[in-house]
VEXDREN-2710 file (C-alpha; in Angstrom, 1 decimal):
% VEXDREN-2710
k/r/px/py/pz
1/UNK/-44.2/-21.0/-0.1
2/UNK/-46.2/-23.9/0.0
3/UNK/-49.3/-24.7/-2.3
4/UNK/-52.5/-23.5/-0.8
5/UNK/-56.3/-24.8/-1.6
6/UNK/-58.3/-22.0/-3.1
7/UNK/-62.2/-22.6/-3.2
8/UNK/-64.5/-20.5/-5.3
9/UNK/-68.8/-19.6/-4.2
10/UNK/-71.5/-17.7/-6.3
11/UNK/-74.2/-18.5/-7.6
12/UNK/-74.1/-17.4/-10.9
13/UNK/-72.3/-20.2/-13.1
14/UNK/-70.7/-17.4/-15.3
15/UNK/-69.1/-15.5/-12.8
16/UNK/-67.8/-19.0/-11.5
17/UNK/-66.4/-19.8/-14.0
18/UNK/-64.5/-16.1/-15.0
19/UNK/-63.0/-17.5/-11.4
20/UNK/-61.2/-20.2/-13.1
21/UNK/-60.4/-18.0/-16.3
22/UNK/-59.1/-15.3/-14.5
23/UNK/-55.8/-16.6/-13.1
24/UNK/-53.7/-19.1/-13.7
25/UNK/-54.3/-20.8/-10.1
26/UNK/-51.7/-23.6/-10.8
27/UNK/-48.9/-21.3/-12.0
28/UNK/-49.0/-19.1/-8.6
29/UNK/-49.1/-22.3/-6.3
30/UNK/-52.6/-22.8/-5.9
31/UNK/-54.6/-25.7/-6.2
32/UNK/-58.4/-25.1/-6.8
33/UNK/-60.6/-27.4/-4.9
34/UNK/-63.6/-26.6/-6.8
35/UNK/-66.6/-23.9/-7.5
36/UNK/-70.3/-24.0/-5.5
37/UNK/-73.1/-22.1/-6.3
38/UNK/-74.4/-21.5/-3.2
39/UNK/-72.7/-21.5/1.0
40/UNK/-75.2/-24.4/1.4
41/UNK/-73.0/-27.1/-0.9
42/UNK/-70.0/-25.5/0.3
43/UNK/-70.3/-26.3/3.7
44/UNK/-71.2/-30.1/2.6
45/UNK/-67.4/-30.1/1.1
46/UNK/-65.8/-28.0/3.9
47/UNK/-67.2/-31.0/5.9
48/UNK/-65.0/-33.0/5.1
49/UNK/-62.3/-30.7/3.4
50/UNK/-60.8/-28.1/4.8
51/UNK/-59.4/-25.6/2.8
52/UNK/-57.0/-22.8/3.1
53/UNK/-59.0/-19.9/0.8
54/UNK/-62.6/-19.3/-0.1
55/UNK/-64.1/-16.6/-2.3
56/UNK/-67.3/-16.5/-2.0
57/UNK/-70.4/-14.3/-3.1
58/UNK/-72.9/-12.6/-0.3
59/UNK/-76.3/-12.9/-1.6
60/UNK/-77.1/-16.5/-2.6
61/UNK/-79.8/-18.8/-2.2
62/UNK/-79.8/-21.6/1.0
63/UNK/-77.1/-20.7/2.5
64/UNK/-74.9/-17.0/1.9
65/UNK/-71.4/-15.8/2.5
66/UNK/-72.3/-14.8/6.1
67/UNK/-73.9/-17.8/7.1
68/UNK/-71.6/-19.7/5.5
69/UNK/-68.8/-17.7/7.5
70/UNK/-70.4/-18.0/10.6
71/UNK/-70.3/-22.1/10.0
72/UNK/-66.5/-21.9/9.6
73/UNK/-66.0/-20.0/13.2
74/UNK/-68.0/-21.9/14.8
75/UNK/-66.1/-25.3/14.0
76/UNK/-62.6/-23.2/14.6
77/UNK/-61.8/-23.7/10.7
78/UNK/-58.7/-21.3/10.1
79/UNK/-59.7/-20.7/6.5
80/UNK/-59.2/-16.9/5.1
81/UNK/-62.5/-16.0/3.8
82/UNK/-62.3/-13.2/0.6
83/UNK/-66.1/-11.6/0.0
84/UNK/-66.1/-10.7/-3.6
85/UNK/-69.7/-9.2/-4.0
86/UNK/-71.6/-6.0/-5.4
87/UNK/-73.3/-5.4/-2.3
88/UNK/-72.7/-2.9/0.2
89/UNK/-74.7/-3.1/3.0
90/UNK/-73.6/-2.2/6.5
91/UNK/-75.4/-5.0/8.1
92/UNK/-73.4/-7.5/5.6
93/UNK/-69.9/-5.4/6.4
94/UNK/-70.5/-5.2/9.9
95/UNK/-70.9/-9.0/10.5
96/UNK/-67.7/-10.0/8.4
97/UNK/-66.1/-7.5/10.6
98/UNK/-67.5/-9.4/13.8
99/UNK/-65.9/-13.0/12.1
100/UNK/-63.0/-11.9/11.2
101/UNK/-63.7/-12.0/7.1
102/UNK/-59.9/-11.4/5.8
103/UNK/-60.9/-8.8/3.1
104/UNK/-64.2/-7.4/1.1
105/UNK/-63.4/-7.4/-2.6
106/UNK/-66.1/-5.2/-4.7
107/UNK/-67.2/-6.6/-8.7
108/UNK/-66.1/-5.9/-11.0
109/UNK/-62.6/-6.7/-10.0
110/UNK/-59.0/-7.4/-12.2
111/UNK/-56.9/-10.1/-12.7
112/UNK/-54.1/-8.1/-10.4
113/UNK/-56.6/-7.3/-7.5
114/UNK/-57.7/-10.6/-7.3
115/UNK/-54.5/-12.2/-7.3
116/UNK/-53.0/-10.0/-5.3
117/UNK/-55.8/-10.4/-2.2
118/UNK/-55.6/-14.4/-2.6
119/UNK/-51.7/-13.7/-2.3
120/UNK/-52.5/-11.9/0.9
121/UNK/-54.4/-14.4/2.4
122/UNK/-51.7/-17.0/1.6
123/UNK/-48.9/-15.1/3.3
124/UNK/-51.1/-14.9/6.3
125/UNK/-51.5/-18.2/6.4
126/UNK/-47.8/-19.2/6.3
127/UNK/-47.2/-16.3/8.8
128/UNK/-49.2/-18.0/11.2
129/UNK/-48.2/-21.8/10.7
130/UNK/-44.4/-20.4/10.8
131/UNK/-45.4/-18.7/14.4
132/UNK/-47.6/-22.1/15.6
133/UNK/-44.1/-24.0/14.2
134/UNK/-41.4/-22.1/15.8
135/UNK/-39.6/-23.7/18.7
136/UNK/-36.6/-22.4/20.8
137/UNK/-33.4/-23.4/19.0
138/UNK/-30.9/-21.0/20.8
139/UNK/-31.0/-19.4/24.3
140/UNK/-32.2/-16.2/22.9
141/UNK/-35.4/-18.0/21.5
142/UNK/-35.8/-20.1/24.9
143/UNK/-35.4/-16.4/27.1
144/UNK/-38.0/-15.1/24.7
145/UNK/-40.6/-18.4/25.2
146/UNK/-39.9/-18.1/28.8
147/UNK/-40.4/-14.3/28.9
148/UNK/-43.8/-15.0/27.4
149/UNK/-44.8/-17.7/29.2
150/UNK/-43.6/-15.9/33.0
151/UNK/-45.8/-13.1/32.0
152/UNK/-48.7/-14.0/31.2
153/UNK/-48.8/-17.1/35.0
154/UNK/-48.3/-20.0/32.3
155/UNK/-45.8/-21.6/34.5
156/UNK/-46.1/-22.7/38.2
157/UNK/-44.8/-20.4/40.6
158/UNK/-42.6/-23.2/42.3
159/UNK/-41.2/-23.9/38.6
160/UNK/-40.2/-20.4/37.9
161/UNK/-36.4/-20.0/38.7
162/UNK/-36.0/-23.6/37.7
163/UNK/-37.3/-22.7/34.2
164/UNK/-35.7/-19.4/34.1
165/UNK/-32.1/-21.2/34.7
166/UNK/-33.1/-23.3/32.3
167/UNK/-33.9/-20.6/29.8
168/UNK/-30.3/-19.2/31.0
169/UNK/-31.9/-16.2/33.1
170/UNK/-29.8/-15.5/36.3
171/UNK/-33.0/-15.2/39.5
172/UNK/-30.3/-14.0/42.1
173/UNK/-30.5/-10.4/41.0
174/UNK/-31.4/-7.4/42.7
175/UNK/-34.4/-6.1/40.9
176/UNK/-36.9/-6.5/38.0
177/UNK/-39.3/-4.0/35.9
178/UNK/-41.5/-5.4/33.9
179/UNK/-43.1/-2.7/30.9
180/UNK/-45.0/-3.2/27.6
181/UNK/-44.7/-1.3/24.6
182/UNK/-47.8/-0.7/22.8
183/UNK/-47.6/-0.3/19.0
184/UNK/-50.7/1.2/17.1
185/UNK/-49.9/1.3/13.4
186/UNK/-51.2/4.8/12.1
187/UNK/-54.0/4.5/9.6
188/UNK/-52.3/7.3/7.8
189/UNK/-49.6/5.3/7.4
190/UNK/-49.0/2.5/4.6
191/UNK/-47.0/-0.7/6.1
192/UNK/-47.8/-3.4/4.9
193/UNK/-49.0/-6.2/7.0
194/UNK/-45.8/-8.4/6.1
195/UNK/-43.2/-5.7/7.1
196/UNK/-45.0/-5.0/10.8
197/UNK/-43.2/-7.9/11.9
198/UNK/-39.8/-6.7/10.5
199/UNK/-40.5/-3.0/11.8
200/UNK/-41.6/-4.4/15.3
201/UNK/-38.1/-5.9/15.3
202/UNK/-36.5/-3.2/14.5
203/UNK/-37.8/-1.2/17.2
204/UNK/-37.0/-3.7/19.9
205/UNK/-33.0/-3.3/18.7
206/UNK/-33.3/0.5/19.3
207/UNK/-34.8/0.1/22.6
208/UNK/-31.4/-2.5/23.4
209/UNK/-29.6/0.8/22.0
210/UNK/-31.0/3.1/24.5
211/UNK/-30.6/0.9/26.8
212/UNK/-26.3/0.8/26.2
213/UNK/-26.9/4.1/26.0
214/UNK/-28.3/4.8/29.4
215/UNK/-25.9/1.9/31.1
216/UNK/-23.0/3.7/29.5
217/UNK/-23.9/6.9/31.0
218/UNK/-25.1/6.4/34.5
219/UNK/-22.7/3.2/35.0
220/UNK/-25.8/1.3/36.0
221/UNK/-26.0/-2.0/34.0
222/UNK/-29.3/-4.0/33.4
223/UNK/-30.3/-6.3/31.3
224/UNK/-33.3/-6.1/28.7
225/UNK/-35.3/-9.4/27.7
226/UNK/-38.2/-9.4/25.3
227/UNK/-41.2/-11.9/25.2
228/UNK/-42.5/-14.0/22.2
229/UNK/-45.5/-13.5/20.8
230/UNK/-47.5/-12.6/17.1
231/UNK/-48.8/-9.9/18.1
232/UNK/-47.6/-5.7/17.5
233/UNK/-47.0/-5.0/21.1
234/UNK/-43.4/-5.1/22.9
235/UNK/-43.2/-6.7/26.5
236/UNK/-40.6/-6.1/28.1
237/UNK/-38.2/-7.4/31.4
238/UNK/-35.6/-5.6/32.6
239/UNK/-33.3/-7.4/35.4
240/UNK/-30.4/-5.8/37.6
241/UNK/-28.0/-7.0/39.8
242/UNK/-28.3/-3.9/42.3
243/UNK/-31.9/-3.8/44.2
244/UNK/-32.4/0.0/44.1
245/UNK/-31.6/0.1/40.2
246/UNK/-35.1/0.8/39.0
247/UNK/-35.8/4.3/41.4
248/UNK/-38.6/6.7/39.6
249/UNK/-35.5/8.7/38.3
250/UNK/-33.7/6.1/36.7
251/UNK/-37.5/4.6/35.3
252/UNK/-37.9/7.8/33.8
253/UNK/-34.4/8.8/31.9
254/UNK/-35.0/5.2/30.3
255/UNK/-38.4/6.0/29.1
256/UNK/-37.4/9.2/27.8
257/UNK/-35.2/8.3/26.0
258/UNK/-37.2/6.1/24.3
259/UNK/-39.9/8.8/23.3
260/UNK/-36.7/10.2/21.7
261/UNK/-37.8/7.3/19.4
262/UNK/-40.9/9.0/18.1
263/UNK/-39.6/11.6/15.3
264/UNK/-37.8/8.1/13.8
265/UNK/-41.0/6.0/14.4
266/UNK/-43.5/7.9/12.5
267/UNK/-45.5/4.9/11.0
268/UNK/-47.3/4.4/14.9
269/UNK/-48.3/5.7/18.0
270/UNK/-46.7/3.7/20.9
271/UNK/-47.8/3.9/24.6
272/UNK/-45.4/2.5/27.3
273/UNK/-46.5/0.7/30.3
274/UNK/-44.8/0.7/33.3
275/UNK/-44.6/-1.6/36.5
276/UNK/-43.1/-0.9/39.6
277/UNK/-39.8/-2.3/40.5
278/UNK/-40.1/-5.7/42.3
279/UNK/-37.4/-7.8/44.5
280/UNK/-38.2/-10.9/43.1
281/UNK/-39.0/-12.5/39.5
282/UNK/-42.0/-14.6/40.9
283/UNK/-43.7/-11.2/41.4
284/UNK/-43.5/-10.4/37.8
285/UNK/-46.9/-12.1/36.3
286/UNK/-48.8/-9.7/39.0
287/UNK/-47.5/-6.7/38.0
288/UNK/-47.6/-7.6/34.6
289/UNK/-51.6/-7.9/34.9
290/UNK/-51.4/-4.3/36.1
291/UNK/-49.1/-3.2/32.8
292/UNK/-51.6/-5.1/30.5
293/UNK/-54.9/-3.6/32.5
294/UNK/-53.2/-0.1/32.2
295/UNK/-52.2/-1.3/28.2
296/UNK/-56.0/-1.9/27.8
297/UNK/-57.1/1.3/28.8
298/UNK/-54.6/3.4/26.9
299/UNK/-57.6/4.4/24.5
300/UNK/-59.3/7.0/27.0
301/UNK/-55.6/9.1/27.2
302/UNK/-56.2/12.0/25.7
303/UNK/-53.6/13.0/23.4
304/UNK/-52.3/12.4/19.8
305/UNK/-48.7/11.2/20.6
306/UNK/-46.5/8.8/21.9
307/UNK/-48.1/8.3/25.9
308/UNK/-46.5/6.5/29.0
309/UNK/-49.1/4.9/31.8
310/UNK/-47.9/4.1/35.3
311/UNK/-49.2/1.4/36.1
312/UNK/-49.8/2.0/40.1
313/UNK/-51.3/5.4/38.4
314/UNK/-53.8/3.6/36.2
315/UNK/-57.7/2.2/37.0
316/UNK/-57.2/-0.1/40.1
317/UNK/-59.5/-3.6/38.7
318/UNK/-61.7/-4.0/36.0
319/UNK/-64.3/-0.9/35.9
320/UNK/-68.2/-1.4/35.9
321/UNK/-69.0/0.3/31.9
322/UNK/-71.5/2.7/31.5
323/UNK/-74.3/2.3/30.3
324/UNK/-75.1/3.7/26.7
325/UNK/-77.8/6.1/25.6
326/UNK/-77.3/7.4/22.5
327/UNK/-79.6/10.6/21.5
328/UNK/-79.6/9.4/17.6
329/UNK/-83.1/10.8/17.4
330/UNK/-82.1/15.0/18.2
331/UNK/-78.6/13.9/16.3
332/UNK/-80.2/13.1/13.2
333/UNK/-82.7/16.2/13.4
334/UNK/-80.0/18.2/14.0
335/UNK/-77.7/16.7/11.0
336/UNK/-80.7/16.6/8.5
337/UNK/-82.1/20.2/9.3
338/UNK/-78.0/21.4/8.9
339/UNK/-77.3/22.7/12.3
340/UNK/-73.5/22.0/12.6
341/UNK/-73.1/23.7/16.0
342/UNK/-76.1/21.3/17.7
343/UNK/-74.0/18.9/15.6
344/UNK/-71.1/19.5/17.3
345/UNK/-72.7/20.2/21.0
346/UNK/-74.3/16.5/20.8
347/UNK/-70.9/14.7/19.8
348/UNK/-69.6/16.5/22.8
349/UNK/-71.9/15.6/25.1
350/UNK/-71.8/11.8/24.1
351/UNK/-68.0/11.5/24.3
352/UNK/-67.3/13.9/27.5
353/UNK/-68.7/11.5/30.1
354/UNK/-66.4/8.8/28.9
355/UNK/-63.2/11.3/30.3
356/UNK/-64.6/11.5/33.4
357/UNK/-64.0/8.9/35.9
358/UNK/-66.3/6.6/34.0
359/UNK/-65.0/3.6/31.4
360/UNK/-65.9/2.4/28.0
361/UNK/-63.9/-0.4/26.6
362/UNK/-62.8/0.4/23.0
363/UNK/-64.8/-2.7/21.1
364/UNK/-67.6/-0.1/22.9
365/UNK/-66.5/3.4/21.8
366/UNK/-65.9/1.8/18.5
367/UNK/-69.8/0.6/18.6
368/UNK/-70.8/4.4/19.5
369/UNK/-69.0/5.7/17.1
370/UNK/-70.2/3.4/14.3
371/UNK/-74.0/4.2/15.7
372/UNK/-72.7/7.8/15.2
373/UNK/-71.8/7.4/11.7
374/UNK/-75.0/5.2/10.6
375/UNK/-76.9/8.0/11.9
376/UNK/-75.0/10.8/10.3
377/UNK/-75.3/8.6/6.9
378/UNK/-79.4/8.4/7.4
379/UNK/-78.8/12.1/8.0
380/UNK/-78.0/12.5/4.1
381/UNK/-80.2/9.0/2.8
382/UNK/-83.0/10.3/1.2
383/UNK/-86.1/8.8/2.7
384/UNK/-86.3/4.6/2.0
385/UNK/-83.4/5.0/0.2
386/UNK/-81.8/1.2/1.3
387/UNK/-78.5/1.6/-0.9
388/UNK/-76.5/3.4/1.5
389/UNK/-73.0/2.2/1.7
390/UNK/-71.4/2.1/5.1
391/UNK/-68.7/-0.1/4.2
392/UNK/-65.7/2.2/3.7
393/UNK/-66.8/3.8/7.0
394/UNK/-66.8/1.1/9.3
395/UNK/-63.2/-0.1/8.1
396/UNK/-62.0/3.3/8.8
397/UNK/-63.5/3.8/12.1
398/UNK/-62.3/0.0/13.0
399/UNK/-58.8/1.5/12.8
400/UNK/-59.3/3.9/15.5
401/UNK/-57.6/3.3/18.4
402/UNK/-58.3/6.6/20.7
403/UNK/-61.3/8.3/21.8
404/UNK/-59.6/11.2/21.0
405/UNK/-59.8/9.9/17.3
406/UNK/-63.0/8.7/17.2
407/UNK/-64.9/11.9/18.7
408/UNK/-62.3/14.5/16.5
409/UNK/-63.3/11.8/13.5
410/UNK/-67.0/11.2/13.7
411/UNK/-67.3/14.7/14.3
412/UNK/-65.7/16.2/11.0
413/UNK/-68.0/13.7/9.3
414/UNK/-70.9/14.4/10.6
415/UNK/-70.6/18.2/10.5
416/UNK/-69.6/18.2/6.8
417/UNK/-72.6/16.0/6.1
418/UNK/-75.0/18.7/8.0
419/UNK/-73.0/21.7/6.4
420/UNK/-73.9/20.0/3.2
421/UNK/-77.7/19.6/3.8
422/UNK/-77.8/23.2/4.4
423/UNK/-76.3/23.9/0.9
424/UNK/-79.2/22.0/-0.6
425/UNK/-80.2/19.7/-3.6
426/UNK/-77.8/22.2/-5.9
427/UNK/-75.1/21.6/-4.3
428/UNK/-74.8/18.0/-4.2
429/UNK/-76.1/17.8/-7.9
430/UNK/-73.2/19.5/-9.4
431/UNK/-70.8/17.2/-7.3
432/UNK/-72.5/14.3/-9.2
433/UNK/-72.2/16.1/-12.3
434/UNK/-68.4/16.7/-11.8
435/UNK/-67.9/13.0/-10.4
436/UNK/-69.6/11.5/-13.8
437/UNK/-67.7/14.4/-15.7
438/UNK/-64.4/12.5/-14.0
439/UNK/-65.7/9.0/-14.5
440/UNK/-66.5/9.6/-18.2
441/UNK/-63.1/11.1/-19.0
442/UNK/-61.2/7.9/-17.0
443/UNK/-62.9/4.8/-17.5
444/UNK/-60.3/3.5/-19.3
445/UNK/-58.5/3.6/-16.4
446/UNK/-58.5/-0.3/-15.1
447/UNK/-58.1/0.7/-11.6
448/UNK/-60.7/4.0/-11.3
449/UNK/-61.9/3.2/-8.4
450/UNK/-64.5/5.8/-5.8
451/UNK/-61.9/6.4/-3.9
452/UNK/-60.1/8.4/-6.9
453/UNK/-63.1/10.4/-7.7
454/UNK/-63.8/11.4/-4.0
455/UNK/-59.5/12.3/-3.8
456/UNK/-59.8/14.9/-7.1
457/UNK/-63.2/16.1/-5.7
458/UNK/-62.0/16.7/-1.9
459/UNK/-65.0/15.1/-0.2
460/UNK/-65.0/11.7/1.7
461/UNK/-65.8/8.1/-0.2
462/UNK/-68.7/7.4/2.3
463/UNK/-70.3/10.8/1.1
464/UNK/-69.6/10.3/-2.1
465/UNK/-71.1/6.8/-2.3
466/UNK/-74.3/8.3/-0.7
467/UNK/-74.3/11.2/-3.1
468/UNK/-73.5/9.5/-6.4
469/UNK/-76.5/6.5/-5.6
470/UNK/-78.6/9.5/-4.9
471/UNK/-78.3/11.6/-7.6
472/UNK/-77.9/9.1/-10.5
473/UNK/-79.9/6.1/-9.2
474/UNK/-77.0/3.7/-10.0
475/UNK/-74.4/2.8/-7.6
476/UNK/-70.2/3.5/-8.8
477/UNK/-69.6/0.2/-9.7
478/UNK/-72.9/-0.4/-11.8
479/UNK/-72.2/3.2/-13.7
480/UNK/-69.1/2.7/-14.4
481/UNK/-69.9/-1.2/-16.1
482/UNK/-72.6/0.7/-18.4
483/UNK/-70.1/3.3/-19.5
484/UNK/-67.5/1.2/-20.2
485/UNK/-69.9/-1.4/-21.7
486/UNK/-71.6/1.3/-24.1
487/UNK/-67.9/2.5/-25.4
488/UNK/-67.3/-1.2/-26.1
489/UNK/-70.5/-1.4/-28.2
490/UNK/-69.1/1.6/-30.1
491/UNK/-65.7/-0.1/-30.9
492/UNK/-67.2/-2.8/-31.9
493/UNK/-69.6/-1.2/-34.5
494/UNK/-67.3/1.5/-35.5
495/UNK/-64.1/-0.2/-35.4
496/UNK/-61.9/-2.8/-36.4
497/UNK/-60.0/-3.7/-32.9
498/UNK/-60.1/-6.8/-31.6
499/UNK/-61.8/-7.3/-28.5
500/UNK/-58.6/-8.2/-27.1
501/UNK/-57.6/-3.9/-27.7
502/UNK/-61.4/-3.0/-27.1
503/UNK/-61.1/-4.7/-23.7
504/UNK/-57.5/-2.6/-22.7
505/UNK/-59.3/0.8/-24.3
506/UNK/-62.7/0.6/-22.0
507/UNK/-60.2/-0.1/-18.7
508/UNK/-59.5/-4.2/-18.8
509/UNK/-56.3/-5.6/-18.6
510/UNK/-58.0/-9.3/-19.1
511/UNK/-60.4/-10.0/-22.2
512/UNK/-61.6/-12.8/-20.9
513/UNK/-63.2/-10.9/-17.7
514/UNK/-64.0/-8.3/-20.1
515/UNK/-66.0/-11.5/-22.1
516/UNK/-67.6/-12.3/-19.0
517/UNK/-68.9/-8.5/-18.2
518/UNK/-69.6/-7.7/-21.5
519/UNK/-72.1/-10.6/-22.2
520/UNK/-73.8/-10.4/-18.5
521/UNK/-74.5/-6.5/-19.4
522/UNK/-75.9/-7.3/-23.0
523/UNK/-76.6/-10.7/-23.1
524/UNK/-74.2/-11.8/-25.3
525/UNK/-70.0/-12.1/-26.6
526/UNK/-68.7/-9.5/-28.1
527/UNK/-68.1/-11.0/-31.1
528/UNK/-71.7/-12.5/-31.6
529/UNK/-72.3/-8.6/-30.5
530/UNK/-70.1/-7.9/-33.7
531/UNK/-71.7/-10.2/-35.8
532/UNK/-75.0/-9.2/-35.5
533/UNK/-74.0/-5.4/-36.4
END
């Protein structure tokens, strides 16, 4: 791996320079390019110095993260932008979401989490320049290249078979199918973003498999070529030296058999896309459009499972969307006076138009959902309370990928929210009670995070965000610093561990961010704070 430029934003000189204490930045191959306390100077330097990483603050003076983030799309900089902030607002999240932020990081933060995130970013990075640098060294590579490029009309018609020959693809055969595999990784499942690559990969050598398979069987032999690309999904030509290969029959015994592929697969949700069978490989970029239109679309199929589209079967052109009227007002009635079954009637009456002949494109039905869920969250606010956070939320819905999802999803939330209005005050007060009864007994615990708390108390993180703020008038993160904090003001009075052992006891692995925490909550180091006892 190569060494990467790391630049660090916030405009309190303290935390800036816990940034440098933290890690050691030249030991894990990165070089810092230097600390700014505001977006403002930062962008002066970016100017003129591009750099691979930036962590940067939210709320600072001039010029903040987002601005600053918007600067760096707008010139096409490829830097991975890390927020590292306290704040939680949805309008913050939901505009790093829109450009493409690589990752929200919440304070306080450990050595481990910190490092680990920038060694994210890095290995994006060198997965990308190793894609951008890859060239076709042997005739599998070139098919692939060509694959890619025939699909999606990069190469002149008149230039096709030349190229194809050249890429050592025969164009005297009798038929070609074109297909596309697309690969949704489940939310519920943990790959990592390095091993999607590997996994996708994998499935394309058990689709050759079936293939052998099914040319072993029926004594009808085809060939199976994959295209090139970054991204998760599979495209796919098949070639055969017979014209009347590819009939509906023979289509589907191949595509079943991959389904078969599903009780192996169980870390996605794959939808195949199928073209008709065409004479000639100049007619492939056409009805590849149709596979990738029909690909596009695969969100409104109802249906948890693996799916297969037709593509003759699916929406003829590009559909006029509908036109969005969401009845927030009677939702949030409805949600805050906890009636779960108008709950339920309204979600169903927003979503069931969509099934019918009409279109929403998912960016949309992601946007109506979100609209759901910030409604559902004012639902439980209590009146000008401005702390709500939506973050968690809007990642989660972000990895929906099915209407099916989104409606089934947004309506559990939102009827649990209602259900819990109609409990009452009581019942929400002895779930903060219970979730500072948890906090106090595991704040030594570096890594207690909300999402812990909300796992042993069976409710969701959003809720539970909205809950604690509203009962204790202190977000999790701020909370948990004054507990920890206040147990490290008793060590040091009524002990003699140094703050190197105070810091591991009150849940940090590094004394020197412990340092840094400690003397931003009281105002000074721990040993002056020992001192003066």
């Amino acid at each position: 791996m190569r060494r990467y430029s790391i630049l660090f934003i916030d405009d309190e000189e303290l935390i800036r320079e816990s940034f440098l204490q933290l890690v050691d930045w030249e030991a894990h191959q990165f070089d810092v390019a230097g600390t700014f306390k505001n977006g403002e100077t930062a962008w002066e330097y970016l100017k003129n110095h591009p750099v691979d990483i930036i962590i940067t603050d939210i709320n600072m003076p001039f010029m903040n993260g987002i601005n600053l983030l918007e600067h760096i799309r707008m010139e096409k900089l490829k830097t991975r932008v890390l927020f590292l902030t306290g704040y939680e607002y949805f309008e913050y999240a939901h505009k790093a979401v829109q450009l493409q932020a690589f990752d929200f990081l919440l304070k306080p933060i450990t050595t481990e989490k910190l490092l680990s995130a920038v060694e994210r970013a890095a290995f994006d990075i060198e997965k990308e320049e190793a894609a951008a640098e890859a060239v076709g060294k042997s005739q599998e590579l070139s098919r692939s290249n060509f694959i890619n490029q025939l699909l999606y009309g990069k190469i002149k018609k008149e230039d096709i078979k030349k190229e194809a020959l050249d890429a050592g693809i025969p164009t005297e055969v009798g038929c070609y199918l074109v297909m596309m595999a697309a690969v949704d990784v489940l939310e519920s499942q943990k790959v990592l973003e390095g091993e999607i690559g590997e996994s996708k990969r994998q499935l394309q050598m058990k689709f050759l498999q079936k293939k052998d398979i099914l040319a072993e069987k029926t004594g009808e032999h085809f060939e199976l070529y994959f295209a090139r690309n970054v991204s998760t999904h599979i495209q796919m030509v098949l070639a055969a030296q017979k014209k009347d290969v590819f009939t509906p029959a023979f289509i589907r015994m191949f595509i079943d058999s991959l389904l078969e592929l599903e009780k192996e697969e169980m870390w996605c949700r794959i939808t195949l896309a199928v073209g008709r069978s065409r004479r000639y490989i100049e007619e492939l970029p056409e009805s590849f459009k149709r596979v990738r239109h029909a690909v596009d679309n695969r969100h409104m199929l109802k249906g948890k499972g693996w799916k297969v589209i037709y593509a003759s079967d699916s929406v003829q052109e590009r559909k006029e969307e509908i036109q969005i009227v969401l009845p927030t007002d009677t939702f949030l009635h409805h949600i805050r006076m906890g009636m779960t079954e108008e709950v339920e009637a309204d979600i169903k009456d927003i979503y069931e138009p969509f099934r019918h002949k009409k279109y929403i494109s998912l960016e949309s039905a992601k946007m109506v959902t979100t609209e759901l869920a910030i409604t559902a969250f004012k639902g439980e606010a209590s009146s000008g309370d401005k702390s709500v956070s939506y973050l968690y939320y809007l990642n989660h819905i972000q990895q929906l990928n099915t209407l099916d999802e989104m409606e089934d999803d947004i309506l559990r939330f939102a009827v649990s929210i209602a259900e819990k209005r109609k409990k009452g005050g009581n019942h929400k007060k002895k779930i903060a009670e219970q979730a500072l009864e948890y906090l106090k007994r595991n704040y030594n615990k570096e890594d207690l995070s909300l999402n812990d708390i909300a796992a042993f108390l069976n409710i969701s993180v959003p809720y539970l965000a909205v809950l604690f703020k509203q009962e204790t008038k202190q977000n999790f993160s701020a909370h948990l610093l004054e507990v920890r904090m206040e147990k490290a003001k008793e060590l040091l009075r009524t002990t003699g561990c140094t703050v190197n052992e105070i810091a591991e006891q009150v849940g940090y692995n590094s004394s020197q961010y412990f340092a840094v925490c400690f003397k931003k909550y009281t105002g000074i180091s721990p040993g002056a704070y020992r001192d003066q006892i």
